[in-house]
C-alpha positions in Angstrom: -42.4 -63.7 0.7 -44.3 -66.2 2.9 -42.1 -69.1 1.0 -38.4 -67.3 1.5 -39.5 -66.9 5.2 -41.2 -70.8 5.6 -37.5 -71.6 3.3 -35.1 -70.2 5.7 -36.9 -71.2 8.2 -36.6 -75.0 7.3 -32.7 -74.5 6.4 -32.2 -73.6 9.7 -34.1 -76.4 10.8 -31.9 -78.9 8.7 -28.5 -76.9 9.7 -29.2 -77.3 13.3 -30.3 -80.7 12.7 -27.1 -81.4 11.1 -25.2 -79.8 13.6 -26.5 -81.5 16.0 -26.4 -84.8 14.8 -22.4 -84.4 14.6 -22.2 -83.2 18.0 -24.5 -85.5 20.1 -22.7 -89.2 20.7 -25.2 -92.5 20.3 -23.3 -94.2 23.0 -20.7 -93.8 25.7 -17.3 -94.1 24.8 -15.4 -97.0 25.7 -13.3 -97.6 28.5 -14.5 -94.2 29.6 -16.0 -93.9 33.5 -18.4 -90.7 35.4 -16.3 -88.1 37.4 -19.1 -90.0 39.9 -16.5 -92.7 40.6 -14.2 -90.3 41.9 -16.1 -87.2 43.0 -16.3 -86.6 46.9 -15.6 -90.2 47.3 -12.5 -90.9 50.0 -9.3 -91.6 49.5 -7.4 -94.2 51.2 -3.3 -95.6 52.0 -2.2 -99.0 51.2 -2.9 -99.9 55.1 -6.7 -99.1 54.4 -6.6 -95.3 56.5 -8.8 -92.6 55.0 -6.7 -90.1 53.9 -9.3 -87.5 52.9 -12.4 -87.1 50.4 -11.9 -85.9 46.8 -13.1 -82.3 46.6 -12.6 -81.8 42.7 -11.6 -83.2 39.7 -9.5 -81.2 37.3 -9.7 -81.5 33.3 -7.3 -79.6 30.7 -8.7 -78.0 27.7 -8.4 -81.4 25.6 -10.7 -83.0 28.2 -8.1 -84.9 29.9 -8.5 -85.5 33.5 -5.3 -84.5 35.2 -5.1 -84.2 39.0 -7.5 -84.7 41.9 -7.8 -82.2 44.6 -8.3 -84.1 47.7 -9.1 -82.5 51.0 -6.9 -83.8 54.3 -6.7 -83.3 58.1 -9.5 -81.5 59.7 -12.6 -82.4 61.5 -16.1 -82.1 59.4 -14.5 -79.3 57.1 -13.2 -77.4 59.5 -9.0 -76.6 59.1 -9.0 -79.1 56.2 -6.4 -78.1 53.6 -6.8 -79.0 50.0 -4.1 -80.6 48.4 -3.7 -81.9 44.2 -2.6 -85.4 43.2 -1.5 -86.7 39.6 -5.3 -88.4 38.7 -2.6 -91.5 37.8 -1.3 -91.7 41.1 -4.6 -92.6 42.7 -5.6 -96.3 42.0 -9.0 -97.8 41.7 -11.4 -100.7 42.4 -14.7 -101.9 43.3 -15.5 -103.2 46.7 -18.8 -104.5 47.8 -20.3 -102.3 44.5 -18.5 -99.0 45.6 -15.5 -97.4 44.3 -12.5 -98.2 46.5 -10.0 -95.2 45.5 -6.0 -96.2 47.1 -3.2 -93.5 46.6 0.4 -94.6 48.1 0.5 -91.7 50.7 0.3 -91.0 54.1 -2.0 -88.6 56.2 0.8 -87.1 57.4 2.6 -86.5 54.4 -0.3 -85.0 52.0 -0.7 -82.5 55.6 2.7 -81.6 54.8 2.2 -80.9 51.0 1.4 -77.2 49.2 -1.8 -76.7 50.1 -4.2 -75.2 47.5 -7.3 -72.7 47.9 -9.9 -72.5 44.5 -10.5 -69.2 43.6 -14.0 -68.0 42.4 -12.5 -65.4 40.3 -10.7 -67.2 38.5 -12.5 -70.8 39.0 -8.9 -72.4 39.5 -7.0 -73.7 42.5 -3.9 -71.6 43.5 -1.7 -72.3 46.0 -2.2 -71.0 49.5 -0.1 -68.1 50.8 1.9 -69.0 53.7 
């Protein structure tokens, strides 16, 4: 009895072994960069104005990153309004070892855009009722 125990006790061993082995990568992928580099960073126009700071980062079921949801207007948080960009719109690069993120908008004109609000419910971003 003690041996079927010890022996199915060892297969699981070696099955989660195995498992794990398939899941866990040895290195980072390539070309591939942190949600760091964009995460509550800000967000600038071609002329070099803040725009706003990037409040989340959205992935699709594949893993993809599609949008950013970047928060405009307001003063330290308060009547800021969130607003989502195509992740491709929004350029990057490094300045003085800091990611410099561009997007060619205005201010003014991601104010005037749908707004968004995230819901905990559902932990998604829905548009804001006007």
């Amino acid at each position: 009895m003690k041996r079927l125990l010890v022996g199915c006790a060892l297969a699981g061993v070696l099955v989660t072994s195995a498992y794990a082995a398939t899941t866990v990568m040895t290195a980072a992928p390539s070309e591939s960069w942190t949600v760091t580099n964009y995460y509550k960073q800000a967000v600038y126009d071609p002329k070099e104005n803040k725009i706003g700071d990037v409040d989340d980062v959205l992935v699709d079921k594949s893993g993809k990153v599609t949008g950013l949801v970047i928060g405009v207007g307001g003063f330290l948080g308060a009547g800021e309004k969130d607003v989502i960009v195509p992740f491709g719109s929004v350029k990057t690069a490094k300045r003085n070892d800091k990611w410099w993120l561009t997007l060619d908008e205005t201010k003014d004109g991601l104010k005037n855009a749908p707004g968004f609000k995230y819901d905990k419910a559902s932990t998604t971003w829905v548009p804001e009722k006007k």
